[in-house]
KOLRO-433902 format. One line per 10 residues: number of its first residue (from 0); their letters; for each residue x negated, y negated, z negated of N, C-alpha, C. Coordinates in steps of 0.2 Angstrom, whole numbers, plus 5000, padded with zeros to 4 digits. Atoms other than C-alpha are relative to their C-alpha. Layout:
// residues N
NUM> A> X/Y/Z/X/Y/Z/X/Y/Z  ... .
END
This chain:
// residues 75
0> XXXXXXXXXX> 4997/4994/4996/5364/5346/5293/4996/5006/4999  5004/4994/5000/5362/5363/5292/5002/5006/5005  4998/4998/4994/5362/5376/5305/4995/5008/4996  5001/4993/5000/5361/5397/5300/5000/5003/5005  5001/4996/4997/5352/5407/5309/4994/5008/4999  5003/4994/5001/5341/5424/5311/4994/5000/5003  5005/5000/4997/5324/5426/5318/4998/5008/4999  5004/4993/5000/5319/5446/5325/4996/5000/5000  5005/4996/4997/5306/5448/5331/4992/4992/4999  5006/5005/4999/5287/5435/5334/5004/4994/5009 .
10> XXXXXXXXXX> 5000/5002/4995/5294/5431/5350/5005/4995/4998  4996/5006/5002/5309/5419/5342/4998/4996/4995  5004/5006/5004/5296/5412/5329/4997/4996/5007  5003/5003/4996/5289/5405/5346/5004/4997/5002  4993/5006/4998/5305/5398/5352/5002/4997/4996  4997/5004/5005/5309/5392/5337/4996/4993/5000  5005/5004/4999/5293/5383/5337/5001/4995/5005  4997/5003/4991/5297/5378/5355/5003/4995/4998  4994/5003/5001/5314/5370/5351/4997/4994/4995  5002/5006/5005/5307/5361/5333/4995/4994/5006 .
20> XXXXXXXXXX> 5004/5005/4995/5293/5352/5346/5001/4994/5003  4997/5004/4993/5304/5345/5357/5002/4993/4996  4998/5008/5005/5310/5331/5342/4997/4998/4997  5004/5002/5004/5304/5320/5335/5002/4999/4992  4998/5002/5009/5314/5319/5317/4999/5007/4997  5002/4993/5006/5308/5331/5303/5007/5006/5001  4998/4993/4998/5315/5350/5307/4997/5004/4994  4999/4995/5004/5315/5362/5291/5003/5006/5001  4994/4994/5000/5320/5380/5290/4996/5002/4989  5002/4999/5005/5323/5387/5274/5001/5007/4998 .
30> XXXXXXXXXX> 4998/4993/5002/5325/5404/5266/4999/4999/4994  4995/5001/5009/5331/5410/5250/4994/4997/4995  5003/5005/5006/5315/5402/5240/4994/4996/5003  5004/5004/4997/5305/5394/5253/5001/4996/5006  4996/5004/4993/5306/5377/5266/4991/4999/5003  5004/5003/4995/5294/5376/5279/5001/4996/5007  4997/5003/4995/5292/5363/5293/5000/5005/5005  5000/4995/4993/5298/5371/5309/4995/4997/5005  5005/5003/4994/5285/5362/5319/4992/5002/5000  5005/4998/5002/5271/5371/5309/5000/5007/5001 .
40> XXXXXXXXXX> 4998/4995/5000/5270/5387/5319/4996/5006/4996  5004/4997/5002/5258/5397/5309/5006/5001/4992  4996/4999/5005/5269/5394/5293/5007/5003/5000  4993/4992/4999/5285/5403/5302/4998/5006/5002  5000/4992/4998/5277/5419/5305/5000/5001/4991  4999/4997/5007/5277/5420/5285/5006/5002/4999  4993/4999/5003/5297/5420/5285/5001/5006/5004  4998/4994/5001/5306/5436/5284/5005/5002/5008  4994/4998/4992/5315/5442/5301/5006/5005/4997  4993/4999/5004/5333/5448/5298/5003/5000/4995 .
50> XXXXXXXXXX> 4997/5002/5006/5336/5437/5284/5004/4994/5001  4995/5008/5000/5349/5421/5284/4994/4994/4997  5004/5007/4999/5338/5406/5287/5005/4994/5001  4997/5006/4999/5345/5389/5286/4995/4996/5005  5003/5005/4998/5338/5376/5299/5004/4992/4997  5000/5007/5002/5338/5358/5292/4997/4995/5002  5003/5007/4998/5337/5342/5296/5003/4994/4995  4997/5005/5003/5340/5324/5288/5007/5001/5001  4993/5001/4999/5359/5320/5288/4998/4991/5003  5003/5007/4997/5361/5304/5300/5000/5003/5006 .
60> XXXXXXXXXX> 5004/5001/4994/5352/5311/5312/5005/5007/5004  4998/4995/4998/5363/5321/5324/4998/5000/5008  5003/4996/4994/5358/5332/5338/5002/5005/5004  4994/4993/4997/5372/5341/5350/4991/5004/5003  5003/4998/4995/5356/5346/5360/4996/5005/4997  5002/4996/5004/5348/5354/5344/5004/5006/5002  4994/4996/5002/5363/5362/5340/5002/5005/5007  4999/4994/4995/5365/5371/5357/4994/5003/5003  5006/4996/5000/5346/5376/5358/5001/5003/4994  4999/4994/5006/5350/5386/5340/5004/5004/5003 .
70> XXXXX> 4995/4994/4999/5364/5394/5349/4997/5006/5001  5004/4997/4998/5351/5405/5355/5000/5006/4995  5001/4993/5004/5349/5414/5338/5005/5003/4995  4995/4998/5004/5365/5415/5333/5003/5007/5004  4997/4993/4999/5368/5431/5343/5002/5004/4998 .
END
C-alpha cells in the first residue's frame, strides 16, 4: 500500500516519525529517487518538503489506523 503525502515544515518530519513508531511492521517513504525507513528520524530530515512523497508499507498488512493518522498531511 501506498499513501501520498507532503511534509512542510521539521515540525511534520517529527510527526511523521511519531506515527511510523507507533507500528510495528516496516514503514518506508519514498521520494522521486530515494526510500528511507520512516522510523529512522535523522534520515527524514534529508527529504525534500513540498515534494510528493509516497508512504509505504508491505501489501498484506493493512492499517485503517495508519491511514487516518496520514490524513494529517494530506491538507
Amino acid at each position: 500500500m501506498a499513501i501520498t503525502f507532503q511534509l512542510r515544515n521539521k515540525d511534520e518530519v517529527l510527526k511523521l516519525n511519531k506515527i511510523a513508531t507507533q507500528y510495528s511492521f516496516d514503514i518506508w517513504v519514498h521520494s522521486e529517487n530515494q526510500m528511507f525507513d520512516a522510523k529512522t528520524l535523522l534520515a527524514l530530515y534529508t527529504l525534500p518538503y513540498n515534494e510528493t512523497l509516497k508512504l509505504v508499507i508491505e501489501e498484506g498488512v493493512h492499517s485503517k489506523a495508519l491511514l487516518k493518522d496520514m490524513d494529517y498531511f494530506k491538507k
